[in-house]
Structures are given as C-alpha cells and as structure tokens.
GUZA-125311 format. One line per 2 residues: number of its first residue (from 1); their letters; for each residue y, x, z of C-alpha. Coordinates in Angstrom, 2 decimals, padded with zeros to 5 digits. Each point is the difference from the previous one (the first is absolute). Layout:
NUM = A = Y/X/Z | ... $
end
This chain:
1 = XX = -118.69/216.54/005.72 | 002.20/-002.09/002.53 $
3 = XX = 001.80/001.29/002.90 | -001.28/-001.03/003.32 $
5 = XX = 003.24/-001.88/000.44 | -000.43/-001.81/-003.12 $
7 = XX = -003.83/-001.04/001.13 | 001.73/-000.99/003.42 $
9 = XX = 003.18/-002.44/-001.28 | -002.61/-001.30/-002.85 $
11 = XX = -002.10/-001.13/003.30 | 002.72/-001.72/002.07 $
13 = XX = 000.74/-001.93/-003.29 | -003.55/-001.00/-000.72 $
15 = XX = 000.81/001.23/-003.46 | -003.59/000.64/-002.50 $
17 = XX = -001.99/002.73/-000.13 | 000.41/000.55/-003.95 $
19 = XX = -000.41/003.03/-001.04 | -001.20/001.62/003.55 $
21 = XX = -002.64/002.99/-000.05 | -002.18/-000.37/002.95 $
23 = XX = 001.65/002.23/002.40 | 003.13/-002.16/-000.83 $
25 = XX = -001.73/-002.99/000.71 | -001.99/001.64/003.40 $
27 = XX = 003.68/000.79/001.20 | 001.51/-003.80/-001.19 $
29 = XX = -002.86/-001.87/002.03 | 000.14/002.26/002.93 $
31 = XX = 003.74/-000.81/-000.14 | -000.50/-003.71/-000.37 $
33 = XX = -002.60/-000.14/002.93 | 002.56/001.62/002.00 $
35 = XX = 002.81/-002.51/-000.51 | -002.88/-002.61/000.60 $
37 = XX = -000.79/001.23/003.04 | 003.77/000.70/001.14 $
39 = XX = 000.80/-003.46/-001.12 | -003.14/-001.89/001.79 $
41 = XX = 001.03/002.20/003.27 | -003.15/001.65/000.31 $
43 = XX = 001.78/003.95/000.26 | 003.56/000.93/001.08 $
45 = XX = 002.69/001.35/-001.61 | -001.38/003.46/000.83 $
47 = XX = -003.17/-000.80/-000.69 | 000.79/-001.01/-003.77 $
49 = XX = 002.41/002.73/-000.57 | -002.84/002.45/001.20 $
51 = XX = -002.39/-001.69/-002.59 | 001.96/000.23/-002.78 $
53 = XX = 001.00/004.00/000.41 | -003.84/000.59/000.46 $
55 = XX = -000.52/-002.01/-003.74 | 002.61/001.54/-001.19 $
57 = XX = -000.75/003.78/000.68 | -003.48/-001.09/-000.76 $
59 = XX = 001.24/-000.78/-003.79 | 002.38/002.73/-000.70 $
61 = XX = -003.08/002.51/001.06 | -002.18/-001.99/-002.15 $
63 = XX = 002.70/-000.14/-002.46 | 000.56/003.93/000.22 $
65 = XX = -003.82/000.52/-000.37 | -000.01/-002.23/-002.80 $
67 = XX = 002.57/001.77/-002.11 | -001.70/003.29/000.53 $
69 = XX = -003.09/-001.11/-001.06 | 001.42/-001.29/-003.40 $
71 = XX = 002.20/002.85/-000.33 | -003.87/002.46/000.24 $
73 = XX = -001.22/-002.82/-001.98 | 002.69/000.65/-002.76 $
75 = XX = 000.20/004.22/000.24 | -003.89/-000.75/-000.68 $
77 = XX = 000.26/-002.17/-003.21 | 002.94/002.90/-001.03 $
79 = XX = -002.33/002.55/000.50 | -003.19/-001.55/-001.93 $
81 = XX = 002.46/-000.93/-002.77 | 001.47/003.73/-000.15 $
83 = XX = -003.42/001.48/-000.28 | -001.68/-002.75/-002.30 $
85 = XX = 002.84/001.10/-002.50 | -000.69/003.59/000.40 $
87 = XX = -003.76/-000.68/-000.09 | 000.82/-001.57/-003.55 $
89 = XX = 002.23/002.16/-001.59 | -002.58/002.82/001.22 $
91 = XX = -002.99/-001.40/-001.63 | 002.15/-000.60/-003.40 $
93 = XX = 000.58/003.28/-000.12 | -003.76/000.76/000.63 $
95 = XX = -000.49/-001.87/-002.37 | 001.89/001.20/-003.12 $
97 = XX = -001.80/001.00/-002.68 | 002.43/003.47/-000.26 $
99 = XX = -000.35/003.00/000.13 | 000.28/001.65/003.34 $
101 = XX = 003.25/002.11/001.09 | 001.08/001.59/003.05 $
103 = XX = 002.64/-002.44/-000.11 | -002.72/-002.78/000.12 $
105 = XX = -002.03/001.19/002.65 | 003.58/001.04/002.18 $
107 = XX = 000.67/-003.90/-000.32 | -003.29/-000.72/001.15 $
109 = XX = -000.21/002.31/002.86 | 003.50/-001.61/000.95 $
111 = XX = -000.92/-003.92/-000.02 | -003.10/001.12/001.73 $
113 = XX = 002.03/001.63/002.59 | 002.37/-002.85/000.07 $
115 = XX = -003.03/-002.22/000.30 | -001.46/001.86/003.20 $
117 = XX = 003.41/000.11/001.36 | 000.53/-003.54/-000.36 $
119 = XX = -003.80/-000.77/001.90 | 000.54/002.44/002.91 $
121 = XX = 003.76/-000.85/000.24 | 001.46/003.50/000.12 $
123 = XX = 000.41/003.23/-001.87 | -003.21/001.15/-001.13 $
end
C-alpha cells in the first residue's frame, strides 16, 4: 500500500491512478478536490490544510483497519490449513488396514488432540 504522502505528491502532479486499491484512490480524489478547491479559491489556506489532515487520518485508520482484517483473514486460512492436514493424516491412519497398537491409537489420540487444539485455539 502507498504512504499518504505518496497518495498526496501523486495528486499535486495529476499523476494516474494505476495500480490504486480503493482506499488509495478515496484518499487521491479527496486530495485532488482539495487542490481544486484551493486553486479555484473557494477555501483558505487553513481551510485546505484542515481537509487534507481529516482525509488523511481518515485513510491511515482505514488503512490500519484494513491490515488487521487481512492479517485475521490470513491467521484464519493458517488455521483451516493446519487442521485440514491433521484432519487428513488422521483419517489415513483410520484408515489403515493394520493391525491396531498402542502406538497407533497414542498417534491418534495425539492428532485428535492437536486437532481440537487447533479449533479452540489453545491447550486442550
């Protein structure tokens, strides 16, 4: 993701928006009407510099909230991934046509453990 500074010198140059997410792009235009508005003499000085710290504490919060979701997002897909491949090497060992040891069913009991574990997040 860009910096809010980048966003900012990107809108005083009228450079693209290539390759902008949609926050990027809220913050750019919000920018841009700004400078308009500066430029056309319709708000002060103040009045602009005001603006643009409101859109741009508006985007790093976004931006924070953003990242936090993805990051849950990811620890989720880890997790599912973690206990899909314990789910499967548990049900290939159910599913062995061997006999059964103490050794066996200690495995099991483990990788069911690690399983439950894994689901409620914590020792179990």
């Amino acid at each position: 993701m860009k910096t809010s500074e980048e966003i900012i010198e990107d809108a005083k140059n009228n450079n693209e928006l290539s390759n902008y997410s949609l926050l990027e792009m809220h913050l750019y235009l919000c920018i841009d009407q700004i400078l308009k508005m500066y430029s056309n003499r319709q708000i002060s000085k103040d009045e602009a510099n005001r603006r643009k710290m409101l859109a741009v504490k508006k985007y790093e919060d976004l931006q924070k909230q953003y990242e936090f979701q993805i990051s849950m997002f990811n620890d989720h897909i880890d997790n599912i991934k973690n206990t899909e491949t314990a789910r499967t090497k548990l049900r290939k060992l159910l599913n062995l046509n061997e006999e059964i040891t103490e050794e066996r069913i200690a495995e099991m009991l483990n990788i069911a453990i690690e399983i439950l574990s894994k689901c409620f997040k914590g020792e179990f």
